[in-house]
N, C-alpha and C positions, 0 to 999 in steps of 0.2 A: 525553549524548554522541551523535555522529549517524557513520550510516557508509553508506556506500553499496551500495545494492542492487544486482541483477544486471540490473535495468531501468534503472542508469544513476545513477538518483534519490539522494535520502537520506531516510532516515527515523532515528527516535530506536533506537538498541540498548535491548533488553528483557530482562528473563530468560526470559523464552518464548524467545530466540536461543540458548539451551542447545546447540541441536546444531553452530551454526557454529565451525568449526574456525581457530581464528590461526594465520597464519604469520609470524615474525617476520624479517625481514632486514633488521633496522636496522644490523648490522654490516657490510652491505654496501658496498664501495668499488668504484664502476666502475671499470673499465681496472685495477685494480690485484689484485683476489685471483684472478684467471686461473679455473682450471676450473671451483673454487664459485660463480664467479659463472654461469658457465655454468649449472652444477645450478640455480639456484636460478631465474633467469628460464625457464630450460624446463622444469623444474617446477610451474610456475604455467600458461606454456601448455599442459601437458601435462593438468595439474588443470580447467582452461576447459574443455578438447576434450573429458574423458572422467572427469572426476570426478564423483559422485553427491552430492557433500555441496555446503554452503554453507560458504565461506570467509570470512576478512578478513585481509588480506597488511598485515602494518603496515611502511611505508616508511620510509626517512631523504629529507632533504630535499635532502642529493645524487645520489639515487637513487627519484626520485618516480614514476618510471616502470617498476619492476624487478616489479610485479603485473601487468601485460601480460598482460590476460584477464579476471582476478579482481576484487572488488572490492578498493578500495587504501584507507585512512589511514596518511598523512603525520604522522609525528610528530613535535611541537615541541620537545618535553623533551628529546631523545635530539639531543644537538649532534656529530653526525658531521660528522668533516672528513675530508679528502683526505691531508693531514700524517701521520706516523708518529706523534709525538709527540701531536697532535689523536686520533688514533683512541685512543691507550693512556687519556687524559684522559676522553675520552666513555665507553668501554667503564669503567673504573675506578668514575668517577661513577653510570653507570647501576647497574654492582654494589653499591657503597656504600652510595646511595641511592635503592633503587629504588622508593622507596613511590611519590612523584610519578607515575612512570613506568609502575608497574604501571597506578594510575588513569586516566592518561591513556588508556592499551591498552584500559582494561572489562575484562579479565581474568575478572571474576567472572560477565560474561554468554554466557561460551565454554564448548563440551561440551571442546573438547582446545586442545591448544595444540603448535606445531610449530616448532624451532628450527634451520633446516636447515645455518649456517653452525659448527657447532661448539661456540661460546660458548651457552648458557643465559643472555640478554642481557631482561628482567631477571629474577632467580631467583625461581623461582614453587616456591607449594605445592599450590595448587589453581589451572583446571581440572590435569589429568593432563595430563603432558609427554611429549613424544619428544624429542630432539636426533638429529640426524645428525651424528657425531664423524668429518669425513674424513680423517682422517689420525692416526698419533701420531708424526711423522717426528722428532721430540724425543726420544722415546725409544730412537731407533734411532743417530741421529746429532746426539749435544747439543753437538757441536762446532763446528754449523751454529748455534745459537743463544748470546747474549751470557747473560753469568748472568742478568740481570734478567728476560730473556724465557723463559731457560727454567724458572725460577722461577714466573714467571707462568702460563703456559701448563700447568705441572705441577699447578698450584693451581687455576686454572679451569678446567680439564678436567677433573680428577678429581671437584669439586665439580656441575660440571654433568652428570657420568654420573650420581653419588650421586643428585640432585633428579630426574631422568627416569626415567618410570614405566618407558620402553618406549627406547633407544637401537636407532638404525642406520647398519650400516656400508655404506660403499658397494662392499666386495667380500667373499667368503668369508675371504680373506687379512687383510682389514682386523679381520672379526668376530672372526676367529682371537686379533689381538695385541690388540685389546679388552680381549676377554675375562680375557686373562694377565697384559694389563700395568696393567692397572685393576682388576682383581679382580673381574669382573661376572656376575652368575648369566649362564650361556649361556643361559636361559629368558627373559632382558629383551633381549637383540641380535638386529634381525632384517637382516639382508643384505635389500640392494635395491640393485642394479647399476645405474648409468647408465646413457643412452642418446645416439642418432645421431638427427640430422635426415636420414633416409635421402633425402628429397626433395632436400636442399639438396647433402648431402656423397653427392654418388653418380657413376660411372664417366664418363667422355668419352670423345673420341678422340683428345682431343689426344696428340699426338707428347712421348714423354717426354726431356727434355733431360737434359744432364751438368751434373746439379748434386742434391745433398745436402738433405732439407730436417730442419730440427732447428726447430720451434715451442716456443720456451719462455722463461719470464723468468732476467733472471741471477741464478737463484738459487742456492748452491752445491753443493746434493746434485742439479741439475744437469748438471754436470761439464760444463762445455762446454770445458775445460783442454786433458780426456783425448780430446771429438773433434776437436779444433783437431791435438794430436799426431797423431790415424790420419791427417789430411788428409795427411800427409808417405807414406804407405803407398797412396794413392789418386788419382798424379799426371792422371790422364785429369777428375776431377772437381773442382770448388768447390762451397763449402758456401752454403747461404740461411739465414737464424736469420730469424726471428720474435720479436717480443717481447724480444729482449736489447737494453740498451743498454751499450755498455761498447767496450773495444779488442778487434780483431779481427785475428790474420795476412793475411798473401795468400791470396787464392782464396776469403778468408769474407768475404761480404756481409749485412751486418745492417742490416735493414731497420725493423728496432722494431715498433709495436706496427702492425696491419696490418687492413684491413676485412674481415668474414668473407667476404664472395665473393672476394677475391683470398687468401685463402688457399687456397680449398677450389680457384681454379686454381693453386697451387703444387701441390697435391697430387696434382692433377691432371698437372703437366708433370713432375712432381720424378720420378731416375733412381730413390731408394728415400727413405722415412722412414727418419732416423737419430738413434735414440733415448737415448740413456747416460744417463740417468737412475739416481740411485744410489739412490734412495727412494720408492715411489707407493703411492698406495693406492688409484688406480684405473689412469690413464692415458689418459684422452681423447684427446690426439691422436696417440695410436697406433689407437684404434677409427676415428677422422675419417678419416685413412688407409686404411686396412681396407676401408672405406664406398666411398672415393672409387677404390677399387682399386690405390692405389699402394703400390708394394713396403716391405716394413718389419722392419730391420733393428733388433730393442731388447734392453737390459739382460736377463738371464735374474731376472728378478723376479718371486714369486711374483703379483703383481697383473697384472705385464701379462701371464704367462701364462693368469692364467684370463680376461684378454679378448682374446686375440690365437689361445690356443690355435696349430694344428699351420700358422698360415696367416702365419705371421713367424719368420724368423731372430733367433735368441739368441745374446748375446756377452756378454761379463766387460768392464762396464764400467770398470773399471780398465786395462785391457791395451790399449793403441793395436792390436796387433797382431791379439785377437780383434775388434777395432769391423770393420776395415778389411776383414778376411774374411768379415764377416759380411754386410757391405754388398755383399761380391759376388756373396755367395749370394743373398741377396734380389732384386738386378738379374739375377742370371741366371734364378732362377725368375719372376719378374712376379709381379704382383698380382690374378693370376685369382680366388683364394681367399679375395680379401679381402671383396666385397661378402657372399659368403652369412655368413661367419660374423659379419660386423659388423650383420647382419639380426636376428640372436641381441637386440641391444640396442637398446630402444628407447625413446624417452618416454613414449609413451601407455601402455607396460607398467611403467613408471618410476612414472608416477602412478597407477595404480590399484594398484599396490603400496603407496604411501603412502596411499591412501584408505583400504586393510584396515589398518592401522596407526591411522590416525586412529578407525575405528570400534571396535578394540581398546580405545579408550584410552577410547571413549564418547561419541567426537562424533558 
């Protein structure tokens, strides 16, 4: 097997390569899993810029580019599609059967191995794992998922905490229900908080306009129901969505899925972020916000307050009535307070948090 050096080149994988560390993101689907994909490509920049070890990112082949920095193999075995049904099929099989799979990876010429999207994609016993488990929003809200998925999800999660040497969550709050709802020594869970392109998502001058921004897919814990209702409580404003596709009232403009510069100038023009989110376990674009200085009105959730902290208004996403006040609190104070604490998070601290994780484990 050959893989590519940090000069560009290839050479044969050895076992003298003991100390390079795998990451695996074969379950990655562009444009479709929102913030992990995020984690995961600026993880890899982040690892390029300031990482000490030697890497190998193993790709899918709709996502050949998602190592951007690092060195990359492209994997054949692993039949990732774009389809809901394609991805359950490929993730299924690589479970199954992942003797192929492992092979293909070299598996046995890695100090550790790093699974950042959740799944333990394919189940390894050696080298020693981490998985990054972002979420258990199934356990909070199974009404969000069909039996099959939350069946599934219940079954692959739990089994991929069990095979990981070392699991991380991406907030205190996340390590918290980890820990409880999985049963896992708090001595294997280590928090490591995302971070901001502070360069990219950061203050203007632009003139902030009368309009709402809400960035997020239509997904149901969500709630985009309950801010469509406050829009009736906030006649001076219209709302922007990002990433939704579906039906909208008057005054909501849904723009779908959007180029990251022209969001970070919504963020820029938008009167506040408004967030009703019923479930996170981090909240990324509530920190984007934060960064780019625009006002941010979100769910009282324990995640987004330990990334929001004293510098955004909180509301009961439930209540049209708390959203709509909350939003005016936030446009009334501005977004002064949001670049310092959104400085708090960043990549390059992102990754060298995961590099002590990776050398934990003996890469």
């Amino acid at each position: 097997m050959e893989r590519k050096c940090k000069e560009g080149g290839l050479r044969p994988c050895k076992r003298e390569d003991a100390r390079v560390v795998g990451i695996s993101l074969l379950t990655l689907v562009p444009g479709v899993v929102g913030g992990s994909e995020t984690y995961a490509r600026e993880l890899c920049r982040g690892l390029a810029r300031v990482g000490g070890l030697e890497y190998r990112v193993f790709v899918p082949r709709i996502a050949e580019d998602a190592a951007d920095g690092l060195p990359a193999q492209v994997v054949r075995r692993y039949r990732a599609s774009r389809t809901t049904p394609g991805r359950m099929r490929a993730m299924a099989s690589g479970l199954l059967r992942g003797g192929p799979l492992r092979h293909e990876l070299g598996l046995d010429s890695l100090g550790a191995v790093h699974f950042p999207l959740s799944v333990m994609l394919p189940l390894v016993s050696r080298p020693p794992a981490a998985t990054t488990i972002l979420d258990l929003q199934h356990e909070f809200l199974p009404r969000n998922f069909p039996r099959w998925e939350l069946a599934y999800r219940r079954l692959v999660y739990g089994t991929t905490a069990r095979r990981s040497a070392l699991v991380i969550a991406i907030s205190e709050h996340a390590r918290e229900t980890l820990i409880e709802r999985l049963s896992l020594d708090p001595a294997r869970v280590r928090t490591i908080h995302l971070g901001v392109d502070l360069e990219r998502f950061s203050p203007a001058e632009d003139a902030r306009e009368p309009f709402l921004l809400y960035p997020a897919k239509r997904w149901r814990h969500k709630n985009h129901e309950t801010l469509f209702r406050a829009l009736g409580h906030l006649p001076e404003h219209r709302i922007v969505l990002t990433g939704y596709e579906g039906p909208a009232p008057e005054r909501v403009q849904a723009l779908g899925r959007v180029p990251r510069d022209e969001l970070v100038s919504l963020y820029r023009r938008a009167a506040a972020l408004v967030f009703p989110s019923l479930y996170e376990g981090f909240g990324q674009p509530v920190l984007e916000a934060l960064a780019c200085g625009c006002p941010v009105a979100c769910s009282d959730l324990p995640a987004l307050r330990e990334v929001a902290g004293d510098a955004a208004e909180y509301f009961d996403p439930l209540d049209p009535d708390s959203i709509a006040e909350a939003a005016r609190r936030a446009i009334a104070r501005g977004g002064e307070a949001g670049p310092a604490r959104a400085a708090r998070f960043t990549w390059d601290e992102c990754a060298r948090k995961h590099d002590a994780v990776y050398r934990e484990l003996g890469g």
